[in-house]
C-alpha positions as CSV (number, residue, x, y, z in Angstrom):
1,X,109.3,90.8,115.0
2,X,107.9,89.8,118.6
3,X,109.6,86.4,119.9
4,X,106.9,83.9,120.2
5,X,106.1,82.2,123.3
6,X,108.4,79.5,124.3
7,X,106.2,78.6,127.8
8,X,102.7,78.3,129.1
9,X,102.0,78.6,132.4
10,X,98.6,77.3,134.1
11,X,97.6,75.2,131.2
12,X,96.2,71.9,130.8
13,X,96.7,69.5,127.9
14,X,95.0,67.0,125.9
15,X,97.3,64.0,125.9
16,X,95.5,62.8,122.8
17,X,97.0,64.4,119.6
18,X,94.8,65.6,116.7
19,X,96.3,63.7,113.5
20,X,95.8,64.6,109.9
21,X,97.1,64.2,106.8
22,X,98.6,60.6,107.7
23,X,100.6,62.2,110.8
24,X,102.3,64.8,108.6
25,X,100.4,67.5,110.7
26,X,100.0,67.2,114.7
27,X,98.5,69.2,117.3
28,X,97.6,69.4,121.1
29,X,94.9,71.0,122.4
30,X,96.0,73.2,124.9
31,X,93.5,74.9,127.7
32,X,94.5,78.3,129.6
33,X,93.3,78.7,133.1
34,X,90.3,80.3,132.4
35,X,89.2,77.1,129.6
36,X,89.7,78.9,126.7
37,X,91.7,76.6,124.0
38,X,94.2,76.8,121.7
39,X,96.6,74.2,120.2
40,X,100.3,73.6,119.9
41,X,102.0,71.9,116.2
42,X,104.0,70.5,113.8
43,X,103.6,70.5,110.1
44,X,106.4,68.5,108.5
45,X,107.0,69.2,105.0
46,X,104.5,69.4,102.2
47,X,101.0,71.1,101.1
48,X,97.9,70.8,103.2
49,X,94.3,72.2,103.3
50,X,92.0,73.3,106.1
51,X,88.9,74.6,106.9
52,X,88.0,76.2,109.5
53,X,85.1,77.3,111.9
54,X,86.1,79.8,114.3
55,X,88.6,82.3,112.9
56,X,92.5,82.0,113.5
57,X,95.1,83.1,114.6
58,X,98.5,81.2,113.8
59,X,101.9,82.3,115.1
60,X,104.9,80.5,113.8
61,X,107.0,79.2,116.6
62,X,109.9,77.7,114.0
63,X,110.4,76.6,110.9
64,X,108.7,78.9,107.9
65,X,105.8,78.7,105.9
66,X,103.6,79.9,102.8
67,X,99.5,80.4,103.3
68,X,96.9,80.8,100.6
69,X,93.8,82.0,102.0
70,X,90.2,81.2,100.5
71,X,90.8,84.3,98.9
72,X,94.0,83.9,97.0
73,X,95.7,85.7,98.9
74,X,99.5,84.4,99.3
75,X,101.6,85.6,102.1
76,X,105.1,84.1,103.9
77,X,105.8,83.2,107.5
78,X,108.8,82.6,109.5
79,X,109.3,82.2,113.0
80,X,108.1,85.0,115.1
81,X,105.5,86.1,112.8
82,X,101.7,85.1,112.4
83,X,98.6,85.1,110.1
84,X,94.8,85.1,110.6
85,X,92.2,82.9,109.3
86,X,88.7,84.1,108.9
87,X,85.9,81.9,110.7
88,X,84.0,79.7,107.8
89,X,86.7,80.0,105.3
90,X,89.9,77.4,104.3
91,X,93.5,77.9,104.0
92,X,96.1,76.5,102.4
93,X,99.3,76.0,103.8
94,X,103.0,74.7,102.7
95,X,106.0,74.1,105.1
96,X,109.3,74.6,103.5
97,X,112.8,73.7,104.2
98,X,111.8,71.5,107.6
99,X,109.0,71.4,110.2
100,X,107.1,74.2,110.6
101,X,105.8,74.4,114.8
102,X,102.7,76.7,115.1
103,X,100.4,78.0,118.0
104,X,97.0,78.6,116.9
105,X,94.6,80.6,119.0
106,X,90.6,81.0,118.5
107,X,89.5,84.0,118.4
């Protein structure tokens, strides 16, 4: 298992959150040095479903989680680990036991 990164160098950062789910899922927009984005979160307990556009990649940072994709596929994730996300699909996604902290990259 790979240790996820714990610093970003050369970013910039939205200081505007994105808020769903009544703040029980929050993320920053984060912006490498060459523009490309990806976002930095928290997923408190409980169940929530997204869709998405581009496809993902999500690396747990803490915390542990479960993921049903579109396709019914279930799979577990704990820090250090990560799951994709096909572009025009959905995902399902618990956090268990605590907050869950994520980095999600489009690809």
């Amino acid at each position: 298992m790979t240790a996820p990164a714990q610093k970003f160098e050369n970013v910039s950062v939205d200081a505007k959150a994105n808020v769903y789910f009544d703040g029980k899922v929050v993320s920053h927009s984060v912006y490498d040095k060459n523009g490309k984005k990806f976002t930095l979160g928290l997923i408190y307990p409980g169940t929530y479903k997204f869709n998405t556009g581009a496809p993902e990649r999500m690396v747990i940072t803490a915390g542990r989680c479960k993921v049903v994709q579109a396709s019914g596929v279930l799979t577990a994730h704990e820090s250090g680990q990560e799951f994709r996300i096909p572009g025009n699909s959905a995902f399902t996604i618990t956090a268990e036991g605590g907050i869950c902290e994520y980095v999600c990259y489009f690809e």
